[in-house]
C-alpha positions in Angstrom: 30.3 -1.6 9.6 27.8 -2.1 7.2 23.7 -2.8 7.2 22.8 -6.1 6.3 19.4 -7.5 5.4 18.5 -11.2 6.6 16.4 -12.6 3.2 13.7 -15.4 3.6 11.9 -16.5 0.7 12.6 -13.7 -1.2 11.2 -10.7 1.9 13.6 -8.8 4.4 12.8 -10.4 7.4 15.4 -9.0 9.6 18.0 -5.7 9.2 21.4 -6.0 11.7 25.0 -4.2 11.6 27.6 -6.1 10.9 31.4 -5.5 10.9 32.1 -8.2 8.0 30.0 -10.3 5.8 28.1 -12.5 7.7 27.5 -15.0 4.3 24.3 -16.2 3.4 21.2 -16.0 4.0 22.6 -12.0 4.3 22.8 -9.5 1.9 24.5 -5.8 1.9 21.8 -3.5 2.0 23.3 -0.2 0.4 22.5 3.0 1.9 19.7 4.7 0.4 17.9 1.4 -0.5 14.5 1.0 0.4 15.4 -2.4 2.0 13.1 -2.7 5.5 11.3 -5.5 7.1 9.1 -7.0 4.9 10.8 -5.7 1.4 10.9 -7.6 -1.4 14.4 -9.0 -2.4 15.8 -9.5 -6.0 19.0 -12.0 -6.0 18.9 -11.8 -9.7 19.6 -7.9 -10.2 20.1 -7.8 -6.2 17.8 -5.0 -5.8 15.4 -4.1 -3.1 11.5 -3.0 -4.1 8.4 -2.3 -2.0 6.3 -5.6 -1.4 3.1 -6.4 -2.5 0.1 -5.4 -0.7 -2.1 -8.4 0.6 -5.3 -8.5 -0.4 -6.5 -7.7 3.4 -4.2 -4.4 3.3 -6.2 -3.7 0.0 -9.1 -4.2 1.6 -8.6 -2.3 5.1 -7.5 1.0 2.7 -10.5 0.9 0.5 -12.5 0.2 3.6 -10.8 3.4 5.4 -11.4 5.4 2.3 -15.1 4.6 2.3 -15.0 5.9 6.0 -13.8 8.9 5.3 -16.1 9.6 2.5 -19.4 9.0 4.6 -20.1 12.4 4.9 -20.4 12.8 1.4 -23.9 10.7 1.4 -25.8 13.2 4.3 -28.7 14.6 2.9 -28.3 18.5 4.3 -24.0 18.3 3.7 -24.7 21.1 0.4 -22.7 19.2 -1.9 -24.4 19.8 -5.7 -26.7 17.2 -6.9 -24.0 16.3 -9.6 -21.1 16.3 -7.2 -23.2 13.8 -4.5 -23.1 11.6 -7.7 -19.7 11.3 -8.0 -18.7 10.4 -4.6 -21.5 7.3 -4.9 -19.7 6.2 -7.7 -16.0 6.6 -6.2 -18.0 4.6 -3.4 -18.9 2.0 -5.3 -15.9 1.4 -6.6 -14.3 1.1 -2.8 -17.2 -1.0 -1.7 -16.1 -3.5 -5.0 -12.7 -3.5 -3.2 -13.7 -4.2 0.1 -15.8 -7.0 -1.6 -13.4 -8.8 -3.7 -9.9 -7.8 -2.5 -7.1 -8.9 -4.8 -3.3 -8.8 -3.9 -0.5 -6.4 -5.6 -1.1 -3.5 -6.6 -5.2 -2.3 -7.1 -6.2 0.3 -9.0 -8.3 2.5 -6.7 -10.9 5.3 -7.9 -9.9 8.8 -8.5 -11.4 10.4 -5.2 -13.6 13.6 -6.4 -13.4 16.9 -5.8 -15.9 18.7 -3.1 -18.7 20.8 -5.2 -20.5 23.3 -2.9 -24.0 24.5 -4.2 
């Protein structure tokens, strides 16, 4: 019995067990693959890779990220002056995601480290 991945335009759409080759539209999905619902397919080197991210699921992290980091902005949290200004600008940068999301892969900003005073 072997795992096979159903392929529609190009994405896994569904993964089933079957005892022979069940023909097209299936492929084998060899153990240790990353193939899953909604990985990308390859019939050309017949590989499986990670899909995109939409441009909402870019959004939603950078919008997560800037959730996290509110704290960073409260007037009595004792992060140094210096410190307080890094995390504004690693905000920005979120806030330009959550702004203009783009598909694929986004660069995000290098979160900073926490600076006492």
């Amino acid at each position: 019995m072997a795992t096979y991945a159903y392929i529609e335009n190009s994405i896994v759409t569904e993964l089933c067990e079957f005892d022979s080759d069940p023909g097209s539209p299936w492929v084998v999905a060899p153990s240790g693959s990353p193939a899953g619902v909604g990985v990308k397919y390859d019939s050309s080197t017949q590989t499986f890779s990670p899909a995109d991210n939409t441009a909402q699921e870019n959004k939603d992290a950078a919008y997560a990220l800037l959730q996290e980091s509110d704290w960073t902005q409260l007037p009595d949290i004792g992060l140094t002056l210096t410190n307080v200004g890094e995390w504004r600008t690693y905000r920005a940068g979120l806030r330009a995601i959550v702004k203009n999301p783009s598909a694929g892969d986004v660069t995000f900003p290098d979160k900073p480290d926490e600076v006492y005073s």
